[in-house]
Backbone atoms as SQL, in Angstrom:
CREATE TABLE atoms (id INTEGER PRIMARY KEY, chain TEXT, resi INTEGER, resn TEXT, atom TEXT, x REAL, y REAL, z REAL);
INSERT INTO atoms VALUES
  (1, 'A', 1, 'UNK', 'N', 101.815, -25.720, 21.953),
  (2, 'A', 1, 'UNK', 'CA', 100.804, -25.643, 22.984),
  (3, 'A', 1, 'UNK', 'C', 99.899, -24.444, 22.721),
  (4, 'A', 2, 'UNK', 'N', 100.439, -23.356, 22.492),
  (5, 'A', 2, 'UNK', 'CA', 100.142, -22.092, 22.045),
  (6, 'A', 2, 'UNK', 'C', 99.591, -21.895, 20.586),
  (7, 'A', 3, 'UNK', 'N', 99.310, -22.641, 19.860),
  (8, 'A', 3, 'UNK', 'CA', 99.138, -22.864, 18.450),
  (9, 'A', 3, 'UNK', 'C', 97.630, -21.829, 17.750),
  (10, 'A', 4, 'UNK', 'N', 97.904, -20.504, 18.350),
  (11, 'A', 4, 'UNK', 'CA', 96.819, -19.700, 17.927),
  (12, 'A', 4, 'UNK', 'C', 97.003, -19.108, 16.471),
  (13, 'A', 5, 'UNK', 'N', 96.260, -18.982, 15.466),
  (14, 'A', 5, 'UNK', 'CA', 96.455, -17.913, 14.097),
  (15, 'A', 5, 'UNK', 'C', 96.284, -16.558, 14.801),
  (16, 'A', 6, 'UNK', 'N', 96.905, -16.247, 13.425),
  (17, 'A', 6, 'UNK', 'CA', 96.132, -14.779, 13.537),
  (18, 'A', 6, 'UNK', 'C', 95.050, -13.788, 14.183),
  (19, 'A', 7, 'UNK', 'N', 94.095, -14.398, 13.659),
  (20, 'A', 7, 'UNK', 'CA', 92.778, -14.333, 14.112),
  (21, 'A', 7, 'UNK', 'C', 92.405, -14.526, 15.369),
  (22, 'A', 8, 'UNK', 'N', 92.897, -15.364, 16.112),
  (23, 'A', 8, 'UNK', 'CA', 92.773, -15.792, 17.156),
  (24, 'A', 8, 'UNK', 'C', 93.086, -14.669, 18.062),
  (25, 'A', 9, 'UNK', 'N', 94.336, -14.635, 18.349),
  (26, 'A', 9, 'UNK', 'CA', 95.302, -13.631, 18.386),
  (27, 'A', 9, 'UNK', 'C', 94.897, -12.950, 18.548),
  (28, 'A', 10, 'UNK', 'N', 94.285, -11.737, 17.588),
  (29, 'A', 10, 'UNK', 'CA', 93.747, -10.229, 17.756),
  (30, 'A', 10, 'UNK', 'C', 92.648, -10.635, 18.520),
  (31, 'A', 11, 'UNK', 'N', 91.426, -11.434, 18.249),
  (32, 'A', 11, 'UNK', 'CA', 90.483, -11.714, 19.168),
  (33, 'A', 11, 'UNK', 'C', 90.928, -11.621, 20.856),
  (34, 'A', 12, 'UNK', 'N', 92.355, -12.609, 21.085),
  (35, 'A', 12, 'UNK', 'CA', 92.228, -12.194, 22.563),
  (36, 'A', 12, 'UNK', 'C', 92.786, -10.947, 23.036),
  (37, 'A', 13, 'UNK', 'N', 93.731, -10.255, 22.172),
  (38, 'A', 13, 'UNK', 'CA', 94.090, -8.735, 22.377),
  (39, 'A', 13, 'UNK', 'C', 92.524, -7.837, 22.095),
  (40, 'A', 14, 'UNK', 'N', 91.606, -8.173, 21.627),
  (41, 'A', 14, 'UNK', 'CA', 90.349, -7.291, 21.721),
  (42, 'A', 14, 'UNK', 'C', 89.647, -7.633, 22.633),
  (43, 'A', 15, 'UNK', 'N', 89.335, -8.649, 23.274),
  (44, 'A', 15, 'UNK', 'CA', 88.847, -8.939, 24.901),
  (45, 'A', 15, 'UNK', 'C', 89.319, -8.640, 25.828),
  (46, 'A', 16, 'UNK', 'N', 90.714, -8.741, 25.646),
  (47, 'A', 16, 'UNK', 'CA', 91.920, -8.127, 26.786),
  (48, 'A', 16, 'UNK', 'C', 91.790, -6.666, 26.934),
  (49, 'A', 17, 'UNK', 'N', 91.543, -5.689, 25.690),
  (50, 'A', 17, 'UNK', 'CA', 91.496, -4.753, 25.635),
  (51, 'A', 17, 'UNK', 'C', 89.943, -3.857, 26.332),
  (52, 'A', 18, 'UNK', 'N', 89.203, -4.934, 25.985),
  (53, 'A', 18, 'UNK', 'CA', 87.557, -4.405, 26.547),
  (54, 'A', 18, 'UNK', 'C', 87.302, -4.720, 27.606),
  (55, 'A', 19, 'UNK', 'N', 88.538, -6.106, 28.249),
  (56, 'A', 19, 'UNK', 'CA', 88.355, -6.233, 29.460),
  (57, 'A', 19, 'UNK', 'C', 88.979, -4.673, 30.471),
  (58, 'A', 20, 'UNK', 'N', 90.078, -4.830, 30.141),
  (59, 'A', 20, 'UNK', 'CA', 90.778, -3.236, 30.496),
  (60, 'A', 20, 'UNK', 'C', 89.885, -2.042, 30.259),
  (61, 'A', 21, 'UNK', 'N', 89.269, -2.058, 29.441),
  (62, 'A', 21, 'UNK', 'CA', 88.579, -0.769, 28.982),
  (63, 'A', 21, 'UNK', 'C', 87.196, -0.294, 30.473),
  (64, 'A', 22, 'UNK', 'N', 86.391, -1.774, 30.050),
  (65, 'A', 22, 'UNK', 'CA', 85.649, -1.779, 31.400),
  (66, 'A', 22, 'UNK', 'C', 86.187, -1.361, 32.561),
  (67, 'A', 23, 'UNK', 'N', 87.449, -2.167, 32.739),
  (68, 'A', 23, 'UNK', 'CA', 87.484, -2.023, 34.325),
  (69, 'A', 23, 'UNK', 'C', 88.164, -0.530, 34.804),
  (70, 'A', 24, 'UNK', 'N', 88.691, -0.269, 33.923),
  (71, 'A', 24, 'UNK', 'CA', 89.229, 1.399, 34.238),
  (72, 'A', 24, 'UNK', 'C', 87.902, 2.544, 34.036),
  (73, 'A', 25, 'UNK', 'N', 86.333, 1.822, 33.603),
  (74, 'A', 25, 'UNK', 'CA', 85.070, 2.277, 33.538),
  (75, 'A', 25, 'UNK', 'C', 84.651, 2.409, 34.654),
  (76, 'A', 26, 'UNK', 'N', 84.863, 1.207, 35.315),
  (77, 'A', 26, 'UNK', 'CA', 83.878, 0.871, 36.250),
  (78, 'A', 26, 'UNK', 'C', 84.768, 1.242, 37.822),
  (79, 'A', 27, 'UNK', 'N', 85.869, 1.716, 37.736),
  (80, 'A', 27, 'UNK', 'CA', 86.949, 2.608, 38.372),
  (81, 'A', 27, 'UNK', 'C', 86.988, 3.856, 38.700),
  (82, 'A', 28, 'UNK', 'N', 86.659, 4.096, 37.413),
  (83, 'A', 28, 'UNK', 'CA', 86.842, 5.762, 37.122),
  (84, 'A', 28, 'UNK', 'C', 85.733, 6.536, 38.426),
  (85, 'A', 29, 'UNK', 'N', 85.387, 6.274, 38.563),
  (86, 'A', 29, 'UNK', 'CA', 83.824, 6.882, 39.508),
  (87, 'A', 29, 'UNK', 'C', 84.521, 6.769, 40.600),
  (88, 'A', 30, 'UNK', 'N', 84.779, 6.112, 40.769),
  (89, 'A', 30, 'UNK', 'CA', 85.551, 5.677, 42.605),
  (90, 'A', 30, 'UNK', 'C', 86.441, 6.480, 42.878),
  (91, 'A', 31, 'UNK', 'N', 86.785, 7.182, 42.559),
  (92, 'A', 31, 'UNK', 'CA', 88.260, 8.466, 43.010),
  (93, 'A', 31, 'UNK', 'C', 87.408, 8.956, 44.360),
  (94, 'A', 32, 'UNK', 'N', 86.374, 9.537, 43.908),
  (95, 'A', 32, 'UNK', 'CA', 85.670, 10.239, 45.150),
  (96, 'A', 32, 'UNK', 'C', 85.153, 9.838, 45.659),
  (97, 'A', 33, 'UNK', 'N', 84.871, 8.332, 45.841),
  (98, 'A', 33, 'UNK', 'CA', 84.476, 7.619, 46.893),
  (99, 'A', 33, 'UNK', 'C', 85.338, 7.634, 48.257),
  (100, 'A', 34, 'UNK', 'N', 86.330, 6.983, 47.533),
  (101, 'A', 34, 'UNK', 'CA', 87.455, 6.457, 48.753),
  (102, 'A', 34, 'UNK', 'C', 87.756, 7.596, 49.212),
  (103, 'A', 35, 'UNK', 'N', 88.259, 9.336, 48.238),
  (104, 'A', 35, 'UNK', 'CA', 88.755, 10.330, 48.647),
  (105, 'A', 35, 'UNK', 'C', 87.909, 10.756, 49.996),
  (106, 'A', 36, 'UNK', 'N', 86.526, 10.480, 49.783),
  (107, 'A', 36, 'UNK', 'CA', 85.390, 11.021, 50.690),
  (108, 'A', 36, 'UNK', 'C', 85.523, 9.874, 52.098),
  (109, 'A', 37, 'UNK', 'N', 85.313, 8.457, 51.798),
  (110, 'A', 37, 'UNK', 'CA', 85.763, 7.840, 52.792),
  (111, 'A', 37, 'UNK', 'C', 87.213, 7.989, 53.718),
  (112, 'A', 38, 'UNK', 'N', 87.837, 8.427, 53.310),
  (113, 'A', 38, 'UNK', 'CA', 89.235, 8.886, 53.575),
  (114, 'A', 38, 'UNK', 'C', 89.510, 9.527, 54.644),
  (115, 'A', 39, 'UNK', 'N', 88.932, 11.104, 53.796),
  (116, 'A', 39, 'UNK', 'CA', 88.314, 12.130, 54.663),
  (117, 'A', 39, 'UNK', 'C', 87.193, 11.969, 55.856),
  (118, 'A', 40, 'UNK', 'N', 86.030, 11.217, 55.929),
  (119, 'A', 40, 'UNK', 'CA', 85.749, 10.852, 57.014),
  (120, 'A', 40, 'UNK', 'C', 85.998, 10.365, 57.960),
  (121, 'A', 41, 'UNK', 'N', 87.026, 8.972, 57.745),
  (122, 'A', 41, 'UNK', 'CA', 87.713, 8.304, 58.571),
  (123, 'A', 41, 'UNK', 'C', 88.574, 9.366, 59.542),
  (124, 'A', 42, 'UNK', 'N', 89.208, 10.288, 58.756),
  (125, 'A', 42, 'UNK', 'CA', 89.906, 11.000, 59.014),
  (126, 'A', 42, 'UNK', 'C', 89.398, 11.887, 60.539),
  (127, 'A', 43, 'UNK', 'N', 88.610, 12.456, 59.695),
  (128, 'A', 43, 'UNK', 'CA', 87.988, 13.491, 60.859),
  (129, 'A', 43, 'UNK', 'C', 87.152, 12.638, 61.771),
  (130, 'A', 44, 'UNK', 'N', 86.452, 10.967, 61.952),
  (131, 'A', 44, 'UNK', 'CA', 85.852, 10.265, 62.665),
  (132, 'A', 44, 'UNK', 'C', 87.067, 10.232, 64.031),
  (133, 'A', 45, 'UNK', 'N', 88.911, 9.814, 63.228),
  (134, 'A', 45, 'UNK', 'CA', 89.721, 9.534, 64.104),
  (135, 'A', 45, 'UNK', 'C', 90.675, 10.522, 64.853),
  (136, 'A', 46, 'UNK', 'N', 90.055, 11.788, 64.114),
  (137, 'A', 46, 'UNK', 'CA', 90.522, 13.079, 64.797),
  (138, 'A', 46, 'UNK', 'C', 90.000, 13.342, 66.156),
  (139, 'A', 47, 'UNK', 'N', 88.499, 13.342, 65.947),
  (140, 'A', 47, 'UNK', 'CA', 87.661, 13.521, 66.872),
  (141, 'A', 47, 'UNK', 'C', 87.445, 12.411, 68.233),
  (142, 'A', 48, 'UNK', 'N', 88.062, 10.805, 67.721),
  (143, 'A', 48, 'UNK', 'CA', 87.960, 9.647, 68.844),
  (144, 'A', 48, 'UNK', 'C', 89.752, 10.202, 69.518),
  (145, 'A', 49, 'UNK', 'N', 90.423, 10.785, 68.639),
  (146, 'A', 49, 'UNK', 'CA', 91.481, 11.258, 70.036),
  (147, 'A', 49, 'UNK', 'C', 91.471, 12.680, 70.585),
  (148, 'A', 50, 'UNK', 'N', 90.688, 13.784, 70.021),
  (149, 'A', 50, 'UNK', 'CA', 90.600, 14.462, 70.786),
  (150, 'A', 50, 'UNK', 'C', 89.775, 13.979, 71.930),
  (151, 'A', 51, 'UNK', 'N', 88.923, 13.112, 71.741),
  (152, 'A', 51, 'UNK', 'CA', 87.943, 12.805, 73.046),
  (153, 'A', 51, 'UNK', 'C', 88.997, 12.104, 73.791),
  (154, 'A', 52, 'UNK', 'N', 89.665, 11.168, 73.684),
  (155, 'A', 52, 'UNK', 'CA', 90.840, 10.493, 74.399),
  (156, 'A', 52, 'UNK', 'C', 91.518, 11.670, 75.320),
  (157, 'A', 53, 'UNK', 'N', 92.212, 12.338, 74.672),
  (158, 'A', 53, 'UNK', 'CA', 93.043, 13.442, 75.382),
  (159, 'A', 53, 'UNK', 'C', 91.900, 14.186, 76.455),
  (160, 'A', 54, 'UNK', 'N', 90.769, 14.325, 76.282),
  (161, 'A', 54, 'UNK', 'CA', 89.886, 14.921, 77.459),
  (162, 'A', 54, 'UNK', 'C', 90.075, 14.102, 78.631),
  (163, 'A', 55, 'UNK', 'N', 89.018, 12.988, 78.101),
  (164, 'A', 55, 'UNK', 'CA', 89.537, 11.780, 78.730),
  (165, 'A', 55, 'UNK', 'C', 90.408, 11.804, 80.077),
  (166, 'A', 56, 'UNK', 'N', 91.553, 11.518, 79.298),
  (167, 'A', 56, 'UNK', 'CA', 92.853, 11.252, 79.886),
  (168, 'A', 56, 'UNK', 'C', 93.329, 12.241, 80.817),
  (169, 'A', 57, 'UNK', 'N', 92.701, 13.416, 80.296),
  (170, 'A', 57, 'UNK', 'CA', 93.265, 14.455, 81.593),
  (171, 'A', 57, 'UNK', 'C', 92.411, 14.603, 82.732),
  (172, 'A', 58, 'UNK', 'N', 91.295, 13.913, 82.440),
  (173, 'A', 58, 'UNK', 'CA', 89.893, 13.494, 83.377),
  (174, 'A', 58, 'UNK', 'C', 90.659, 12.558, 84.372),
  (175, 'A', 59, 'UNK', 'N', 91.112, 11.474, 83.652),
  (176, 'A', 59, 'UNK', 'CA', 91.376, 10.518, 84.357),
  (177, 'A', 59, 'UNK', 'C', 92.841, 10.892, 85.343),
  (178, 'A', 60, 'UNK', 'N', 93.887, 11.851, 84.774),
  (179, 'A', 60, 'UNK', 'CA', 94.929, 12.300, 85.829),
  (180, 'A', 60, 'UNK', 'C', 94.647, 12.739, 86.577),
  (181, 'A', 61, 'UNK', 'N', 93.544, 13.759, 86.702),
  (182, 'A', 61, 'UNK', 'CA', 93.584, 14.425, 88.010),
  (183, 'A', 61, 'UNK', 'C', 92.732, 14.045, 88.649),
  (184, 'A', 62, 'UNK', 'N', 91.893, 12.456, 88.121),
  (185, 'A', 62, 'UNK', 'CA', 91.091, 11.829, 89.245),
  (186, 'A', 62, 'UNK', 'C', 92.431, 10.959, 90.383),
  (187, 'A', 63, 'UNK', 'N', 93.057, 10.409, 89.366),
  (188, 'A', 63, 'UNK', 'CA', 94.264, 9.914, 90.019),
  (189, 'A', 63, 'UNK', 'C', 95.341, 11.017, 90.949),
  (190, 'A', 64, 'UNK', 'N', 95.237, 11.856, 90.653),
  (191, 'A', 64, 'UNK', 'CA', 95.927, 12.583, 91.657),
  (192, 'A', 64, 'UNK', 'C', 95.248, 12.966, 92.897),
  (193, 'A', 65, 'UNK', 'N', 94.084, 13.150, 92.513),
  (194, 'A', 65, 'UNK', 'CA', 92.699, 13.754, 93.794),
  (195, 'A', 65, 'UNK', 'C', 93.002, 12.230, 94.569),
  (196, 'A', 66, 'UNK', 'N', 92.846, 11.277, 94.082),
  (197, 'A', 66, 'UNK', 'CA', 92.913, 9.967, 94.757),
  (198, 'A', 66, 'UNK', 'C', 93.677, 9.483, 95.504),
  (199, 'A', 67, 'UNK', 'N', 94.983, 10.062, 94.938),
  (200, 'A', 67, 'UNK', 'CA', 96.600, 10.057, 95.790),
  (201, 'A', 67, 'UNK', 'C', 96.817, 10.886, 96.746),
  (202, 'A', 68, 'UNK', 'N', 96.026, 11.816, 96.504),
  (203, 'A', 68, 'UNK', 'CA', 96.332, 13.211, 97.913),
  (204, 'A', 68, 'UNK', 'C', 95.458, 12.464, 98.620),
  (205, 'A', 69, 'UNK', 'N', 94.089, 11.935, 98.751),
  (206, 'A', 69, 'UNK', 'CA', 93.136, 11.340, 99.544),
  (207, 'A', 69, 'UNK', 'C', 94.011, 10.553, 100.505),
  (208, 'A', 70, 'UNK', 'N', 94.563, 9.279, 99.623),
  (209, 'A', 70, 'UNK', 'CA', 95.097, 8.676, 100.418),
  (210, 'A', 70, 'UNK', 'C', 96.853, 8.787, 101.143),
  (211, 'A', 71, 'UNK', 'N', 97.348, 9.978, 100.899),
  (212, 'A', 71, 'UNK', 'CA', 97.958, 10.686, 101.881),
  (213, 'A', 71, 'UNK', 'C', 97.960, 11.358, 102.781),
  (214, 'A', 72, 'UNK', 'N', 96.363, 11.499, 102.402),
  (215, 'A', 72, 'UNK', 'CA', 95.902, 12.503, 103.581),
  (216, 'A', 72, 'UNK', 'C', 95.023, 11.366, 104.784),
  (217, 'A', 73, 'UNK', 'N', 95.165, 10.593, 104.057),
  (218, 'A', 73, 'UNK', 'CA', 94.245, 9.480, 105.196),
  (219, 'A', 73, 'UNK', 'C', 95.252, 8.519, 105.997),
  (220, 'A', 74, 'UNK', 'N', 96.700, 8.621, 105.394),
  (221, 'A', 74, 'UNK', 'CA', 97.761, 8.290, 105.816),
  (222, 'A', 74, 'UNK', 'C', 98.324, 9.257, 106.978),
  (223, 'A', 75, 'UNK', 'N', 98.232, 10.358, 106.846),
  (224, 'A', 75, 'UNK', 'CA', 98.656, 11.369, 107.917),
  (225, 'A', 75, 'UNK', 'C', 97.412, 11.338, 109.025),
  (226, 'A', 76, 'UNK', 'N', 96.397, 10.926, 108.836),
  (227, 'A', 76, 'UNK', 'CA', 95.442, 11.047, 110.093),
  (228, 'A', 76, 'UNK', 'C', 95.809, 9.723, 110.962),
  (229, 'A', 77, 'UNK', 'N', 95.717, 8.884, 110.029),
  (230, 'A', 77, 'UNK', 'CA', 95.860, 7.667, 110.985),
  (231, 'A', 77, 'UNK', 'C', 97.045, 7.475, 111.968),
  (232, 'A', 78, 'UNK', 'N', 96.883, 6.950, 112.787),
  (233, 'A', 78, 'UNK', 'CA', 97.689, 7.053, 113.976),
  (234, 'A', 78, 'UNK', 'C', 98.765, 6.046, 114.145),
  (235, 'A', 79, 'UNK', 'N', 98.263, 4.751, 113.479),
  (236, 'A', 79, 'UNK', 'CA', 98.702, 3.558, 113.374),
  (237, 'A', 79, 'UNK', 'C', 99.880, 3.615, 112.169),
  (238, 'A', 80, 'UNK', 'N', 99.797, 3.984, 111.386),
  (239, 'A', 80, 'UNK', 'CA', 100.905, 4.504, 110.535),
  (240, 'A', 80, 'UNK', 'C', 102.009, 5.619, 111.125);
């Protein structure tokens, strides 16, 4: 099935080889792409949870202001 010479042979080990050659070419550049995308992501998702944690402590002590409200609107009422 395989019935290649010689010739043949080295031919596809020299395409194989230039195919490899290219693509570790056309690779090589990209280290500092992704490293740089990386790093942005990074500090993009640093910064979406420090805003979270503000946030969130925004949102507790609206919820607590809200809970004393309505304990305190519980103690006026008469009907309770």
């Amino acid at each position: 099935m395989l019935n290649f010479t010689p010739d043949q042979w080295i031919i596809v080990g020299l395409v194989f080889l230039l195919g490899f050659l290219v693509g570790v070419f056309m690779v090589s550049g990209s280290v500092r792409k992704w490293k740089e995308r990386y790093k942005n992501e990074l500090e993009r998702r640093e910064a979406l949870e420090a805003d979270y944690k503000a946030s969130e402590a925004e949102w507790r002590e609206r919820d607590s202001l809200r809970a004393a409200a309505l304990r305190a609107d519980n103690r006026d009422d008469p009907a309770v």
